[in-house]
TORLUMTOR-879134 format. One line per field, with one value per residue (C-alpha): x, y, z; residue number from 0. Coordinates in steps of 0.02 Angstrom, whole numbers. Layout:
// residues N
x	(X,...) $
y	(Y,...) $
z	(Z,...) $
pos	(NUM,...) $
***
This chain:
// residues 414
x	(10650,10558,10654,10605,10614,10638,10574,10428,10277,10130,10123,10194,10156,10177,10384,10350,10236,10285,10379,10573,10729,10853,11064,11137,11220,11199,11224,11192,11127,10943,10777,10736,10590,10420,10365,10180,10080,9900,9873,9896,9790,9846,9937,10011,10218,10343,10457,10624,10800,10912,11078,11209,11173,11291,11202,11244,11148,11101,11236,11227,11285,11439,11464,11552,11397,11484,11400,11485,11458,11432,11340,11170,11218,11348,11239,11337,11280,11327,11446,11539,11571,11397,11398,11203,11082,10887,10767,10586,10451,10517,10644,10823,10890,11074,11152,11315,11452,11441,11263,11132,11032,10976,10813,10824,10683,10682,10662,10768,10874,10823,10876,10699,10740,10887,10855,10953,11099,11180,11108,11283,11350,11248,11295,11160,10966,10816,10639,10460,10287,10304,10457,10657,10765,10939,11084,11226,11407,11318,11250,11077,10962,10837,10646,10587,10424,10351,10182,10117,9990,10180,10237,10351,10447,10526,10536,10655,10495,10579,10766,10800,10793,10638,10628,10471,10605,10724,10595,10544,10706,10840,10794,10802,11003,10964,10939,11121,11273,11453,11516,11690,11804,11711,11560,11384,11239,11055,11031,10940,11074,11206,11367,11463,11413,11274,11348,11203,10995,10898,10688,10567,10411,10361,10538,10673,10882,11024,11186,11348,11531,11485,11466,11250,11102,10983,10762,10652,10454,10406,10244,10289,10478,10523,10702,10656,10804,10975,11101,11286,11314,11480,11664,11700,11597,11465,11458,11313,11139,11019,10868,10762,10627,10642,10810,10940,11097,11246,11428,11564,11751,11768,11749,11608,11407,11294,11102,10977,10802,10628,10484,10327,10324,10519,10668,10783,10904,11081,11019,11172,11379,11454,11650,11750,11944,12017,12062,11981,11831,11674,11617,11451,11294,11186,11053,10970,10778,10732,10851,10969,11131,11237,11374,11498,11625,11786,11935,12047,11950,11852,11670,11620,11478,11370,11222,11112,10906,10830,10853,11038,11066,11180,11268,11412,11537,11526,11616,11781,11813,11941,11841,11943,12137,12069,11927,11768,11649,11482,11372,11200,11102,10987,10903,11063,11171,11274,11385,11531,11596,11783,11916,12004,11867,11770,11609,11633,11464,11452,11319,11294,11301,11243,11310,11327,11516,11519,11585,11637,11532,11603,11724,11643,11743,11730,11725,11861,11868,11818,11631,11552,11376,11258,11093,11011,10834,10718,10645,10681,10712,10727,10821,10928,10924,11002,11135,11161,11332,11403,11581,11693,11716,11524,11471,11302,11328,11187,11211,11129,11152,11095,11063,11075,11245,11306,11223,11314,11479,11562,11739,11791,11714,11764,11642,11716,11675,11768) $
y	(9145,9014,8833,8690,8516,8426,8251,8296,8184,8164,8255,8135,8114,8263,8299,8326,8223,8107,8140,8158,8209,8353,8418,8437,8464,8429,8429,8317,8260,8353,8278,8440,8435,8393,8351,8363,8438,8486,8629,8534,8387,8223,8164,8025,7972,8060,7952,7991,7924,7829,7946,7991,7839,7681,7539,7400,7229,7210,7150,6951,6817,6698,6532,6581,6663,6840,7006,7046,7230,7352,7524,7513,7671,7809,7972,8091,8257,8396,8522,8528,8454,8394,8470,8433,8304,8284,8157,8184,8036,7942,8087,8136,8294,8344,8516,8556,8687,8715,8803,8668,8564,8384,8301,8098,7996,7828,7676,7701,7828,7926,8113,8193,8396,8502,8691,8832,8868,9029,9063,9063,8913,8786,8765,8666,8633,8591,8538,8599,8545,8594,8716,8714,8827,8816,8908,8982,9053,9223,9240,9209,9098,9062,8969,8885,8799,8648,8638,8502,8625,8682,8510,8502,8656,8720,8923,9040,9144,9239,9262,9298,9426,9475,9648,9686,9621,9770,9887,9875,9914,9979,10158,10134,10175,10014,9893,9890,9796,9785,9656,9705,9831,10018,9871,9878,9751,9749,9619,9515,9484,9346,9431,9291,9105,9012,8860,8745,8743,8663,8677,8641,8671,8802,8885,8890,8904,8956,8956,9037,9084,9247,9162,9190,9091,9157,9110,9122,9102,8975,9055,9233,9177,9345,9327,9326,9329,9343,9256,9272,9103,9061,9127,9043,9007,8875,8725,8616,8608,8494,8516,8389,8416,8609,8615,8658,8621,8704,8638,8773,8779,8857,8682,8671,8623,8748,8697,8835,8822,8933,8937,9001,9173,9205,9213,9090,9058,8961,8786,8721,8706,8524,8561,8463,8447,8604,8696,8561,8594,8520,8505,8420,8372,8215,8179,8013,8028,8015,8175,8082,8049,8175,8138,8270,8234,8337,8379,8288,8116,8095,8064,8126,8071,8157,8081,8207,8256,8398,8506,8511,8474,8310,8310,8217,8161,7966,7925,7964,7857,7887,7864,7924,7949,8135,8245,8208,8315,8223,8113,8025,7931,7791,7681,7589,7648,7807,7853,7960,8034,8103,8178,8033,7972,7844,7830,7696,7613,7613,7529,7628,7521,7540,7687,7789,7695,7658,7499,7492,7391,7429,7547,7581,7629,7709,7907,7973,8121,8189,8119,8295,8242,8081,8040,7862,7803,7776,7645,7466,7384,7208,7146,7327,7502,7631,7743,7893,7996,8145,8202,8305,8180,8269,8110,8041,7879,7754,7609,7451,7422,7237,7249,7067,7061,7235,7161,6980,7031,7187,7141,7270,7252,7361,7400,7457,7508,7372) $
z	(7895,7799,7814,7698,7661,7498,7423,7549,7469,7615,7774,7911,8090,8220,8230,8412,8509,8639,8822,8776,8840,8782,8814,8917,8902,8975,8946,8898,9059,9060,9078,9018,8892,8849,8670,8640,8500,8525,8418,8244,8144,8142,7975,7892,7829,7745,7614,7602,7510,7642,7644,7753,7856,7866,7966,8051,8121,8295,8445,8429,8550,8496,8532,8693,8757,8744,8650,8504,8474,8356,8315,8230,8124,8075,8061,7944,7879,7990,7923,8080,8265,8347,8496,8555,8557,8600,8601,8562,8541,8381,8315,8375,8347,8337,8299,8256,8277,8102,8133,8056,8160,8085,8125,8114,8112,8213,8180,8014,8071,7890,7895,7931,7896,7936,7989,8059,7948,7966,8154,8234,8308,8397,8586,8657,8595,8704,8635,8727,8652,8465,8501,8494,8579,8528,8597,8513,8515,8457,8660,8562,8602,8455,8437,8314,8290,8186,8134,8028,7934,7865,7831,7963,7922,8053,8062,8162,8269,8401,8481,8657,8705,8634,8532,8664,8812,8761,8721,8898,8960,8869,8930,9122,9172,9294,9197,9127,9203,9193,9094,9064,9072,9016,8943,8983,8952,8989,9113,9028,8884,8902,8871,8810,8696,8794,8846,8903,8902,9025,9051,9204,9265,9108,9129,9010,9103,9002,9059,8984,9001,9060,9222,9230,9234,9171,9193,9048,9023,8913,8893,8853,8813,8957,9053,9217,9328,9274,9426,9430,9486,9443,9446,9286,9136,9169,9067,9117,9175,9218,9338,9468,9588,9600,9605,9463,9455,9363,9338,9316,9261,9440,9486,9594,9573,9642,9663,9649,9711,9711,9828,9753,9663,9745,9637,9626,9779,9788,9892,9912,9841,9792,9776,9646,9618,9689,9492,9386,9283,9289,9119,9146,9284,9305,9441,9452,9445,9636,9653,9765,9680,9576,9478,9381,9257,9248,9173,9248,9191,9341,9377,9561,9663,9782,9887,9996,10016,9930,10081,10062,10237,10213,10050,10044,9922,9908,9748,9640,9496,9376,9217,9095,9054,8985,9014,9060,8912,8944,9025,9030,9138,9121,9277,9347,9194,9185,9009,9005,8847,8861,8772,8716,8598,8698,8785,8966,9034,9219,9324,9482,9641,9828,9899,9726,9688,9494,9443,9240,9136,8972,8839,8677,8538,8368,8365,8296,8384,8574,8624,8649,8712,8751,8749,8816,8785,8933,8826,8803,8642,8639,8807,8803,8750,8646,8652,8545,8554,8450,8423,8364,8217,8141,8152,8280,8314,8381,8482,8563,8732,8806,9017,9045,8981,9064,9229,9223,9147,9235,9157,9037,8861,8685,8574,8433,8255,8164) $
pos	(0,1,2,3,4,5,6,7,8,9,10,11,12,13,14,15,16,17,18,19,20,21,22,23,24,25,26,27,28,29,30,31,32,33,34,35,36,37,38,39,40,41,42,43,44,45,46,47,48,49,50,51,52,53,54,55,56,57,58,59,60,61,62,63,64,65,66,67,68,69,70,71,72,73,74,75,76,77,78,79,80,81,82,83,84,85,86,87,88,89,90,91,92,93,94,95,96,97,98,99,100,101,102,103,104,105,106,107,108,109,110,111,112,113,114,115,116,117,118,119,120,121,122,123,124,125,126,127,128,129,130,131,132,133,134,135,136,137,138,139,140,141,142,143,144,145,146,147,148,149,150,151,152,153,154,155,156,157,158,159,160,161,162,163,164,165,166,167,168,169,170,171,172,173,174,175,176,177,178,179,180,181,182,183,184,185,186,187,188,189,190,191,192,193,194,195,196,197,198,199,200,201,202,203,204,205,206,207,208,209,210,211,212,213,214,215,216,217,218,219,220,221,222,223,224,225,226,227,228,229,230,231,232,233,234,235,236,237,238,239,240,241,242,243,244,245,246,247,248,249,250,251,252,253,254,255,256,257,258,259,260,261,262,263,264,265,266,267,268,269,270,271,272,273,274,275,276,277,278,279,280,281,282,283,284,285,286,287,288,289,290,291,292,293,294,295,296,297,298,299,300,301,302,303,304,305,306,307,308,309,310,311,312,313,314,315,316,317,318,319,320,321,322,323,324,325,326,327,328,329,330,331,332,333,334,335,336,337,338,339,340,341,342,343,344,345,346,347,348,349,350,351,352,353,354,355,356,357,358,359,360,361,362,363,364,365,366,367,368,369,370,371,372,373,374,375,376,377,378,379,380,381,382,383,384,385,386,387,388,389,390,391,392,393,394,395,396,397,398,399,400,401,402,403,404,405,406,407,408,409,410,411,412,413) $
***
C-alpha cells in the first residue's frame, strides 16, 4: 500500500536518523529504539503550510522571579485519541486510536506526513533504523519503512506474523494453542489487541491482553518465543540491560531475562497493590530504580541489582487522585500522566522517594502517553504528552526552576 505526501517540493533530510526513544508505552516509558539510516542518499528540506498547530512563546520569568508557564504548541490532526508517541532525531511521531499516525517535524512542530489509515487501531508504535512497527487493536502488528529515494513515503511492507511465519507452521497440530473456550491459535499469533511495543538488542517485544509476550527478529521480523507471562492482559513494556520488564492488570511487574542463544526466562516478580492495575513501567538508565504507575493513582518504587537478588519496594506516592495511564523518565525527572487530565513532574530523590515538582494542566481529556527529550534546550527540556482530547501537546520544562522550587506549580493552558 503506497502512502503519500502532498505540497512535497524538495526531498528533505533522512525521516529517521539520529538515536531516539519510542512508547511505551510505555509505554510510554521505553528507551526502545534506534533511528539511523544508512541505506539512502543524503537530501535537502521539505516546505510545508503551518496547520493544525497553535503555538505559544517560551516559559518567561516575572518580576517575582517565578516561571510563568505555558505549552509551546497544540498539535491537532488526529482523527481520534493519541494513544502513542516516539521520538526519532528531529521528528516525533504520534498515532492515534483513530488508525493514522502523524509525523511532526521539530523545530517548527509542522505536520511532516501522516500514514496508516485504515490499519486497525493504533495501540503502541516503536521506530528501528528506517522502520516503524506499530501495534494495533486488530492483534496485528504492522512495518513500515521510509526511504528518501521515495520522498519520505512511508509504505505498509510486512505484518506480523509473516505469510512465510505461517507457512512454516500452520500444518504441524503443535504449533496451535488454546486461547479460549473450543479456540485455537498458532503460537505465534497474539490472540487479542497488542497493547504495548518495546525493542532491544535487534529484538522486537509485544505485549497484549491475551496475557503473552511475545520475541521478534528485527532482522528476519520471525516470532521467536511466545511467553504467557501474565494472568491479566499486559499493559506496559520497557526493557534495560538484558532485562524486560512488563506491567500487568494482574498487578504485578515481572522481569524477564536471556543468556546467550536461551529463551527468555522470568528474572524476577515486583508485586503492586493487591487488585490494582499497573498500567505502565519505567527504569532509570543505570537499571536500578523502577517505578509503576497504577490504577489506584499511585506511582511505586522499586530499587534492586540486575541479579534480582535484593529488590525491594522503597517508594509509594500518591500521584494522582485517579489512575496512573503513563509515565516517562528523564535524568532526575519522572512524568506521570493520569486519568484526571494532568501530567505531575517529580524529581526523584536519594533512596528512589519522589518529591512533586510540578502539575501541568491543559488536556482536556485523560493523558494517555509521554515522551521527554534527553536533550537540553536552553536551561530545560521538552515535554511532549497525548490524550484522549486527539490533541499532542508540547511543553518546556526549565531544571533550575524545578530544582530550586519544589512547591507545587500549575501549568496550565490559559
Amino acid at each position: 500500500m503506497d502512502l503519500f505526501v502532498s505540497e512535497i517540493t524538495t526531498p528533505s533530510t533522512p525521516l529517521l536518523f539520529a538515536a531516539a526513544t519510542s512508547t511505551t508505552g510505555m509505554s510510554t516509558s521505553s528507551s526502545d529504539s534506534i533511528c539511523s539510516s544508512t541505506e539512502d542518499s543524503p537530501a535537502t528540506s521539505f516546505r510545508f503550510e503551518l496547520q493544525d498547530v497553535e503555538c505559544h512563546s517560551y516559559p518567561s520569568k516575572s518580576l517575582s522571579g517565578a516561571y510563568s508557564y505555558r505549552p509551546l504548541a497544540v498539535l491537532s490532526g488526529h482523527i481520534g485519541s493519541v494513544s502513542c508517541l516516539a521520538l526519532c532525531g528531529e521528528f516525533i511521531l504520534s498515532a492515534s486510536q483513530g488508525k493514522d499516525i502523524i509525523v511532526w517535524q521539530q523545530p517548527d512542530l509542522r505536520l511532516f506526513t501522516k500514514f496508516g489509515q485504515g490499519a486497525g487501531s493504533v495501540k503502541a508504535l516503536v521506530t528501528v533504523g528506517s522502520k516503524v512497527f506499530t501495534a494495533h487493536q486488530d492483534s496485528r502488528i504492522r512495518v513500515w519503512k521510509v526511504s528518501r529515494r521515495s520522498e519520505n513515503v512511508f509504505r505498509l511492507v510486512d505484518t506480523l506474523p509473516t505469510t512465510k511465519d505461517y507457512l512454516g507452521k500452520f500444518m504441524k497440530q503443535s504449533n496451535y494453542v488454546q486461547t479460549r473456550r473450543h479456540h485455537k491459535k498458532l503460537w505465534i499469533e497474539h490472540a487479542d489487541s497488542i497493547s504495548c511495543l518495546t525493542v532491544y538488542n535487534g529484538l522486537v517485544y509485544s505485549g497484549s491482553w491475551d496475557k503473552t509476550l511475545k520475541v521478534w527478529r528485527i532482522s528476519d521480523l520471525k516470532c521467536l518465543e511466545s511467553i504467557k507471562a501474565h494472568d491479566d492482559a499486559i499493559n506496559a513494556l520497557v526493557a534495560c540491560k538484558g532485562i524486560v520488564y512488563s506491567a500487568s492488570a494482574d498487578g504485578k511487574i515481572k522481569a524477564w531475562g536471556k543468556e546467550g542463544r536461551n529463551s527468555h526466562s522470568l528474572k524476577g516478580i515486583l508485586e503492586g497493590h493487591k487488585d490494582v492495575s499497573l498500567n505502565s513501567v519505567i527504569i532509570s538508565d543505570d537499571g536500578k530504580w523502577v517505578y509503576g504507575g497504577a490504577s489506584d493513582g499511585f506511582v511505586m518504587g522499586w530499587e534492586g541489582s540486575h541479579d534480582f537478588l535484593s529488590w525491594k519496594l522503597v517508594s509509594e506516592t500518591k500521584a494522582h487522585q485517579m489512575a496512573v495511564l503513563c509515565m516517562c523518565l528523564t535524568g532526575e525527572f519522572l512524568f506521570s500522566g493520569s486519568a484526571d487530565k494532568s501530567i505531575r513532574i517529580w524529581k526523584r530523590e536519594a533512596f528512589g522517594k519522589l518529591s512533586k515538582v510540578g502539575v501541568i494542566n491543559g488536556h482536556e481529556g485523560p493523558v494517555k502517553c509521554l515522551q521527554a527529550s534527553p536533550n537540553n534546550v536552553g536551561s530545560g527540556f521538552m515535554l511532549y504528552s497525548g490524550g484522549l482530547d486527539k490533541s499532542v501537546r508540547v511543553w518546556w520544562v526549565p531544571k533550575q526552576s524545578a530544582v530550586q522550587n519544589t512547591e507545587e506549580k500549575s501549568i496550565s493552558l490559559c
